[in-house]
Structures are given as structure tokens and as C-alpha cells.
C-alpha positions in Angstrom: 10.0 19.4 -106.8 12.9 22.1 -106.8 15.5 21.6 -105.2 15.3 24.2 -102.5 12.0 23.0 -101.2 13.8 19.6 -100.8 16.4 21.5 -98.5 14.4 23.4 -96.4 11.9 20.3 -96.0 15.0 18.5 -94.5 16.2 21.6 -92.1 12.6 21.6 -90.8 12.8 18.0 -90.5 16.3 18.2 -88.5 14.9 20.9 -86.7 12.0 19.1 -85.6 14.3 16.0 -84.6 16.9 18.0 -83.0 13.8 19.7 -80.7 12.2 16.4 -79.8 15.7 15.1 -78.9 16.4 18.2 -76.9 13.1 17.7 -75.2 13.6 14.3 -74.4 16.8 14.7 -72.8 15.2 17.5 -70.5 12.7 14.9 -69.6 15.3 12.5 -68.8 17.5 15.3 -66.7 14.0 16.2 -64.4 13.2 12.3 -64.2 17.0 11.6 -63.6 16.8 15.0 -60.8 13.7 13.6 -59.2 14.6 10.4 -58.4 17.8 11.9 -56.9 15.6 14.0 -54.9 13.3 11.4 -53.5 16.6 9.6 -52.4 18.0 12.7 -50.9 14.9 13.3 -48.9 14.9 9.1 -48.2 18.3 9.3 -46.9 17.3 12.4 -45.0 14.4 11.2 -43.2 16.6 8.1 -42.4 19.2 9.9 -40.8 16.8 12.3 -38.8 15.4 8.9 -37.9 18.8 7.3 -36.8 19.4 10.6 -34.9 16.1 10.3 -32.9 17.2 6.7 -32.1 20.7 7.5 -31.2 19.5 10.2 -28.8 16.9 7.9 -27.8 19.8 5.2 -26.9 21.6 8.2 -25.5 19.3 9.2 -23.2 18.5 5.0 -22.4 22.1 4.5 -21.9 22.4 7.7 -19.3 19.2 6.3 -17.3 20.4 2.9 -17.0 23.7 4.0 -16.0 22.4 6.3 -13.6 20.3 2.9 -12.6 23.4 0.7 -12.2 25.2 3.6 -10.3 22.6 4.0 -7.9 22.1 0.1 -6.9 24.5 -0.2 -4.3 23.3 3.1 -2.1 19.5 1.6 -3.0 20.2 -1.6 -2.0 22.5 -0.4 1.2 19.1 2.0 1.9 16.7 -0.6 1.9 18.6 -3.4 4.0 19.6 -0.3 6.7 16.5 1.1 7.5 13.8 -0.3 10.2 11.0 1.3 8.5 8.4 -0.3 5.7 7.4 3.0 4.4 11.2 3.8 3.6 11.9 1.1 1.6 8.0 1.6 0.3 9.3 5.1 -1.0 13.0 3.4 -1.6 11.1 0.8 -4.5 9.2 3.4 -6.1 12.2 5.7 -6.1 14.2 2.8 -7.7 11.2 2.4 -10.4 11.2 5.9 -11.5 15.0 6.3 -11.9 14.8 3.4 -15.0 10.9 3.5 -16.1 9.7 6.6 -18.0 6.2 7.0 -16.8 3.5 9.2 -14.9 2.4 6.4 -12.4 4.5 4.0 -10.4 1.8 2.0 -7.3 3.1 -0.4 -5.0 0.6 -2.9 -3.5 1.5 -5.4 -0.6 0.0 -8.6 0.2 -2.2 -8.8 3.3 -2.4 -12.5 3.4 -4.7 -12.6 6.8 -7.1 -10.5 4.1 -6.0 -12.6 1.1 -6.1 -9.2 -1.0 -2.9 -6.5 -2.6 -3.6 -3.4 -0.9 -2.1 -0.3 -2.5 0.2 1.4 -0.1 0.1 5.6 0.4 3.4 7.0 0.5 1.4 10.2 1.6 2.0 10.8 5.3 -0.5 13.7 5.4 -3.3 12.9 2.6 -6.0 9.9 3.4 -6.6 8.1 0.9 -9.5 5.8 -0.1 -8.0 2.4 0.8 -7.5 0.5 -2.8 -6.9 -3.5 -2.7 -7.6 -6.2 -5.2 -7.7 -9.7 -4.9 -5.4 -12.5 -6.7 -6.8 -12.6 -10.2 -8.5 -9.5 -10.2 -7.3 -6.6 -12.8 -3.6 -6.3 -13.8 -2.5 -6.5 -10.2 -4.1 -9.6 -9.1 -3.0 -11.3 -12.4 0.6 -11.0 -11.8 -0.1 -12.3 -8.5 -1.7 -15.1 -9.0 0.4 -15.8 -12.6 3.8 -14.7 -10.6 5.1 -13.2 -13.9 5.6 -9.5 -15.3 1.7 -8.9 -16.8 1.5 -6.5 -19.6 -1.7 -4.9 -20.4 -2.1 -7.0 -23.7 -1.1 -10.2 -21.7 -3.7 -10.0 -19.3 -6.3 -9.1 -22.0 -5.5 -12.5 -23.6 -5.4 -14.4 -20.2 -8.5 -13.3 -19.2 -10.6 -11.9 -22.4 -11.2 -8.4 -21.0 -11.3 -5.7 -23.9 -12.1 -2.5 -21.6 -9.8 -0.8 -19.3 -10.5 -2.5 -15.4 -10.8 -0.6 -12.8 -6.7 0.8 -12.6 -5.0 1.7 -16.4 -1.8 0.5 -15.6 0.1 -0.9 -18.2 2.2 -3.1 -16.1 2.3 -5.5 -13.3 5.3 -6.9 -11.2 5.1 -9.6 -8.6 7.6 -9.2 -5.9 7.8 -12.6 -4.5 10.7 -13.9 -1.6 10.9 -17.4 -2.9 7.5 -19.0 -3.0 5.8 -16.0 -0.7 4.1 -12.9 -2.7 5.4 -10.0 -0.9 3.3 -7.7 -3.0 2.8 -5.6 -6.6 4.8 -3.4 -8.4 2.1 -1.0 -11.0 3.7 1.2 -14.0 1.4 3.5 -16.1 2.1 4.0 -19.5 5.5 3.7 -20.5 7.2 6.7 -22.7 9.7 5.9 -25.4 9.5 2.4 -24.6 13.0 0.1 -25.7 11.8 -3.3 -25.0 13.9 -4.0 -21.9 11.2 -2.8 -19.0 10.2 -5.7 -18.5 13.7 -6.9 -17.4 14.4 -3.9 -15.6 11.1 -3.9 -13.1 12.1 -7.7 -12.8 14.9 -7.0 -11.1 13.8 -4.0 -8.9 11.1 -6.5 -7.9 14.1 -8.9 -6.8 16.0 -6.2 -5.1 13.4 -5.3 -3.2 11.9 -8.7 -2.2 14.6 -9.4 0.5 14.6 -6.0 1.9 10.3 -6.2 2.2 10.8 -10.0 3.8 13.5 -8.5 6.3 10.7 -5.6 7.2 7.8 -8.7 7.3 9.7 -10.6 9.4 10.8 -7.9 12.1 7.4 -6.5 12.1 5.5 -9.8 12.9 8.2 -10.4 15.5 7.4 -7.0 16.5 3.7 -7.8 16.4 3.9 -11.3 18.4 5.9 -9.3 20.8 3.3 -6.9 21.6 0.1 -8.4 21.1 -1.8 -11.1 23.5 -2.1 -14.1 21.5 -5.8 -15.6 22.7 -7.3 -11.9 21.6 -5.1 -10.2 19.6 -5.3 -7.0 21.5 -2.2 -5.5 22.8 -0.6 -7.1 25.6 0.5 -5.2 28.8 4.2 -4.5 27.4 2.8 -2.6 24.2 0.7 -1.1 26.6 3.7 0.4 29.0 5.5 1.5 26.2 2.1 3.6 24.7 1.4 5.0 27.9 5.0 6.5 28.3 4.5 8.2 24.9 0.8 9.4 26.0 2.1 11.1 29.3 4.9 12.8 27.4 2.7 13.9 25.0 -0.2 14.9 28.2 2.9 16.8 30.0 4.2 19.1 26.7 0.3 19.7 25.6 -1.0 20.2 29.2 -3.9 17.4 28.3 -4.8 14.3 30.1 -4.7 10.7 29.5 -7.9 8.6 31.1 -7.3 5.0 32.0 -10.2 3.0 31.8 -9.7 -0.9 33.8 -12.4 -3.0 32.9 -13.3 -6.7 34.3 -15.5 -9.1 33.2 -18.1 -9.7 35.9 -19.0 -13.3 37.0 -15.8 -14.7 34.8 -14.7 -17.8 37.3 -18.5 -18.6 37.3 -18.4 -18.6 33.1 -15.9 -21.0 33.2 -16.8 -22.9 35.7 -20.3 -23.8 34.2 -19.2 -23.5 30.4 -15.4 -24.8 30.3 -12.2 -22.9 29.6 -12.6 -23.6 26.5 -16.0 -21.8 26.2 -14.4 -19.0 28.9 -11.4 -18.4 26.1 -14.2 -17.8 23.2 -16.2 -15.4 25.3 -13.0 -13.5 25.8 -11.8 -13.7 21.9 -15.3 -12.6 20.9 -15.8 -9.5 23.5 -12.1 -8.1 22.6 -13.3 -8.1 18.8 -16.4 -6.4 20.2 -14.6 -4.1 21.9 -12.1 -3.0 19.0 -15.3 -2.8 16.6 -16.9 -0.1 18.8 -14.1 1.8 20.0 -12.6 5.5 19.1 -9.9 5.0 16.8 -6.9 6.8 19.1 -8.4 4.3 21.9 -5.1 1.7 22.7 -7.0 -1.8 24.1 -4.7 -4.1 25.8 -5.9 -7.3 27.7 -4.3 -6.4 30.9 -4.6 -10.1 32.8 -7.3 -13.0 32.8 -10.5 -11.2 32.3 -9.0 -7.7 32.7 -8.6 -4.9 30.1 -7.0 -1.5 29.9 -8.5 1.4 27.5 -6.3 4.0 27.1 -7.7 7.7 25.8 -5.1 9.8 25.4 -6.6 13.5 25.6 -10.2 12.6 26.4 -11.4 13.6 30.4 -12.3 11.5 32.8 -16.3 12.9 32.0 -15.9 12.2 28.3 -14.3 8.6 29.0 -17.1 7.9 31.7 -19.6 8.1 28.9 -17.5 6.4 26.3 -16.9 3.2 29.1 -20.6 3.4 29.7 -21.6 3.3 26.3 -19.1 -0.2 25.6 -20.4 -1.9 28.9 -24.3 -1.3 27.7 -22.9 -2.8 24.6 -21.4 -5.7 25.8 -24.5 -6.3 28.4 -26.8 -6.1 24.9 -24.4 -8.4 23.0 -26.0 -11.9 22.6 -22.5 -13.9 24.0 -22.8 -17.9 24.0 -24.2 -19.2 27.5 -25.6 -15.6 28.7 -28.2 -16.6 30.3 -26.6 -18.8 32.4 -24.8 -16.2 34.2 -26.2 -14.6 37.4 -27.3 -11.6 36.2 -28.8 -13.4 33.0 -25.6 -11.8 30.8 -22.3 -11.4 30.2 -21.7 -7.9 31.7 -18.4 -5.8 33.0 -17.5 -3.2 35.3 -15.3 -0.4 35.5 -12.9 1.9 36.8 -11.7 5.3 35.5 -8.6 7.7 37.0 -6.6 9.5 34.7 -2.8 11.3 34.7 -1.8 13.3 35.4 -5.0 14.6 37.9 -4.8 11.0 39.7 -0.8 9.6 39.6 2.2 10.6 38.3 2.8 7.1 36.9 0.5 4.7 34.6 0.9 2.3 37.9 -0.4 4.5 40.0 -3.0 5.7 37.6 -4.0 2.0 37.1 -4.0 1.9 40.9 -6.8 4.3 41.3 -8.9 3.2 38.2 -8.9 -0.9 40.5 -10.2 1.1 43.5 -12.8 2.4 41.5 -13.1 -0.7 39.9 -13.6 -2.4 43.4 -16.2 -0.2 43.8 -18.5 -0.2 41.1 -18.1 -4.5 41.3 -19.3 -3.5 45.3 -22.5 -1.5 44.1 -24.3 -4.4 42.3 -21.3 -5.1 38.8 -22.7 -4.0 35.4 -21.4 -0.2 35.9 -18.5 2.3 35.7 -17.7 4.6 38.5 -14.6 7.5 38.5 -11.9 7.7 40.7 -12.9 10.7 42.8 -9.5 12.6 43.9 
């Protein structure tokens, strides 16, 4: 083979060698630059991450500053003010400033009901009255459990898969001691950190004292103004509503009519029956009463067998029919012993004068509604006559 083929075989051999080499080492650069890529983006997407978090925290930190700032005035708020629906609004208030969420429900405990009744912080709007009993839904399971209940918690406690019949996410009891006071509800939580649960545990002790204060001073309040053997409102709470009823009669140029109604034949109940049996009839006709009365009607047990209906802006004509209406009632009602009384029932009369046509104080109106009283029980009982002017 001549030597010159020899040669150029070689150069096209080098050639050949040199380009593969060259290739490779472009493979190796893109390999080498893509890798360095991926890790670029990596460490990219890890600090966009870390920035979301730190604004996150940011944010977290500003809130629960904000939080811990606001606890003294909150706390000062609730303890100061003589009204539950302030330091209703004062709790869910509290809530919102440290919980990101769309709902925040507060439910007390009506323990004569046994049931959490959701509380409206509307003044204006009625609102379908909500309540749950201890172990129902989210609510009543942080009752009854007297722990913070999560959604997922109370799906393993009690099996349920669906949504009951509130989607809150969250439950907090507020308990003074050993006595639920009520629920605190949270919604869906945004952005959540992991320390809610800690937070809305202490609002829930924060506000426990300031509800028990409220609970304590309202059944005082309550014992105060109510007659014990019926549980209508005794002749103090009576005095003070009347007051507000004339002032309000006097600016609107209305009228307040006093109904006085007395239980007919009442020594002769007892005397044949026992007091015991006398204290029963009365118990059972008050309830009757309150069950078919108007709702702006104020029922007070006025003395022994007496009672006093006040109707603020209702006419003596209007309040004739309404009294009538109760005593036909009452005569209908099948009371223990009935027939043993001397008309063969248990029946009232009544006696109707209102201010400001009749007095120009609820004594003097009360004064006129016993003389028609006196009256109607002089006429044959079992009626209602009006104080004629």
C-alpha cells in the first residue's frame, strides 16, 4: 500500500477521533449545564418557597402581636361591661383578630334546656334559633369531650364521613372550672401554622370568667325579678316595666292597658284540695298563661291568686278581647280537681283600666282595673269587665 494512502488513512482516522472527542465533550458541557440548571431552578423554587413562609411567619408574627397587644383592653372590655351581648361580640372580636377564617359562631349553654344555642350578634335580623345538644355535631362534641374538636377528631370519635349539619372546622369549649359556659365555632382556617388550636384555647379561658361574671349577675338578676312558685315576674320587675311603658305611652301618645286578673273560688281550691294542690294549680295556669299570651304581654303574679298583664300600646277594646279570650281558655283547661269547684271549673275574672285615660300612675291604674275587677266577681265570676271613666 503506498505510502500516502497510509497517511491520509491515519488523518481521517485522527479526524474521526478528534470529532467524536469533540462531540463528547459537548455532550458532557449540555449534561454538565443541565444538571446546573435543574439546581438553579431547585434552589429557586426553594427560596420562593422560604419567602412564602417567611412572609407567612411575617404576617403570623404581626397577628399574634396585634393579639397579645390587644389582651389587656379585651380582657379590661369584658370584665367592665354589664352586658352578655358585649362580651358575646367582645369573644368573637377576640377570635377574629388571631384566627384567619370566614366564620367565627358562639353558642352558650342553656342548661334548664340541656342544649348550646347559637347566639345572634344581630340586633336587627331574626334569625332561625340554631342549638345542638351535648354530643351532637362538632359543637356538642367538644361539649361533652371538653376539649378543642377538630373536624377530623370528631370524625374518628364518632365515625361520621359527611359534613353534619354546621361545616365548621373547629370546636372550643369554654368551661368556668367544671361548668360549660358554652362553644366557640371556627370555619375553615386559611394559611393554617399549627398553633390555632392553642390560641382559641386561651380565648376560650379569657372569656370563661367574664361569661360566669355575666351568668352570675343575670341569675341574680333573674331571682330578683321573678316570683319563685311560677316563674313569672314578680311585682318589682313589674314596677320597673311599667315606668318604661308609660314613658314610652307619654313620647308616642299611645296607651298602656292593665289587665288584673284573680282566680275565682281560690280559698275554696285550697281548702278542699290542700296548698299543696292550690300551689300546682297556680304553677300550671301561669305556664298556661305565658303559652297563650302576645309576645310584648309582661305577666307578673301580682299577690296570692292575683296577676297583672301588662299591653303596652294595645286599647282597652283590644285588651278586653285578648283577657276574654285567656279566661275562656283557662275555664276550658282541664286543671286537677275542676270539678270540685262551684262553678264545676277553675275560672278567673277580670278587670281592665289603662294609662294614661284612667290614672296618671300604674297604682292608680291598678286601682281602677280592682274596681272593675270587684265588679265582674259581683256579676256572677268567670268574666272581664272595663273600667268605665
Amino acid at each position: 500500500m503506498p505510502d500516502y494512502v497510509v497517511l491520509i488513512s491515519a488523518a481521517v482516522i485522527l479526524s474521526l477521533i478528534v470529532f467524536l472527542f469533540f462531540l463528547l465533550l459537548q455532550r458532557m458541557k449540555i449534561r454538565r449545564d443541565s444538571a446546573a440548571g435543574k439546581e438553579i431552578m431547585q434552589k429557586d423554587n426553594q427560596i420562593k418557597k422560604l419567602n412564602t413562609k417567611i412572609s407567612t411567619l411575617l404576617q403570623l408574627n404581626s397577628r399574634y402581636l396585634s393579639f397579645i397587644l390587644k389582651v389587656p383592653a379585651i380582657i379590661q372590655r369584658l370584665h367592665s361591661t354589664a352586658h352578655l351581648k358585649e362580651i358575646e361580640r367582645s369573644i368573637v372580636d377576640l377570635v377574629n383578630d388571631v384566627i384567619v377564617t370566614d366564620t367565627v359562631e358562639l353558642y352558650l349553654f342553656d342548661a334548664s334546656a340541656n342544649r348550646l344555642k347559637k347566639i345572634s350578634l344581630s340586633d336587627s335580623v331574626q334569625q332561625e334559633e340554631i342549638s345542638y345538644a351535648l354530643g351532637e355535631d362538632i359543637i356538642g362534641a367538644a361539649a361533652e369531650h371538653g376539649f378543642v374538636m377538630m373536624k377530623e377528631h370528631y370524625h374518628k370519635f364518632y365515625g361520621v364521613q359527611k359534613e353534619g349539619r354546621t361545616r365548621l372546622s373547629v370546636a372550643v369549649p369554654i368551661r368556668y372550672k367544671e361548668r360549660l359556659l358554652g362553644v366557640i365555632g371556627v370555619g375553615e382556617i386559611q394559611n393554617p401554622v399549627g398553633h390555632e388550636s392553642d390560641l382559641l384555647r386561651m380565648i376560650s379561658d379569657i372569656s370563661s370568667a367574664a361569661l360566669m361574671n355575666q351568668i352570675i349577675l343575670n341569675e341574680a338578676q333573674y331571682k330578683a325579678n321573678t316570683d319563685s312558685l311560677t316563674g313569672l315576674s314578680n311585682r318589682n320587675y313589674m314596677r320597673q316595666m311599667a315606668e318604661i311603658f308609660m314613658e314610652k305611652t307619654l313620647r308616642d301618645g299611645t296607651v298602656l292597658s292593665v289587665i288584673l286578673l284573680d282566680i275565682d273560688n281560690f280559698k275554696h281550691y285550697n281548702d278542699t284540695n290542700g296548698h299543696n294542690a292550690g300551689d300546682a294549680l297556680l304553677i300550671e295556669l301561669s305556664r298556661l298563661m305565658q303559652a297563650t299570651s302576645r309576645k310584648e304581654a309582661v305577666l307578673s303574679r301580682y299577690g296570692g291568686e292575683e296577676f297583672v298583664v301588662m299591653l303596652p300600646g294595645i286599647i282597652k277594646k283590644d285588651a278586653l278581647t285578648y283577657a276574654d279570650r285567656l279566661r275562656d281558655t283557662i275555664a276550658r283547661h282541664s286543671f286537677p280537681h275542676r270539678e270540685k269547684q262551684p262553678l264545676g271549673f277553675i275560672s278567673v275574672s277580670g278587670g281592665i283600666a289603662s294609662f294614661p285615660e284612667d290614672g296618671d300612675t300604674i297604682d292608680k291604674v291598678i286601682q281602677k282595673a280592682d274596681e272593675a275587677l270587684y265588679n265582674a266577681k259581683a256579676e256572677g265570676k268567670n268574666r272581664i269587665f272595663l273600667h268605665a271613666a
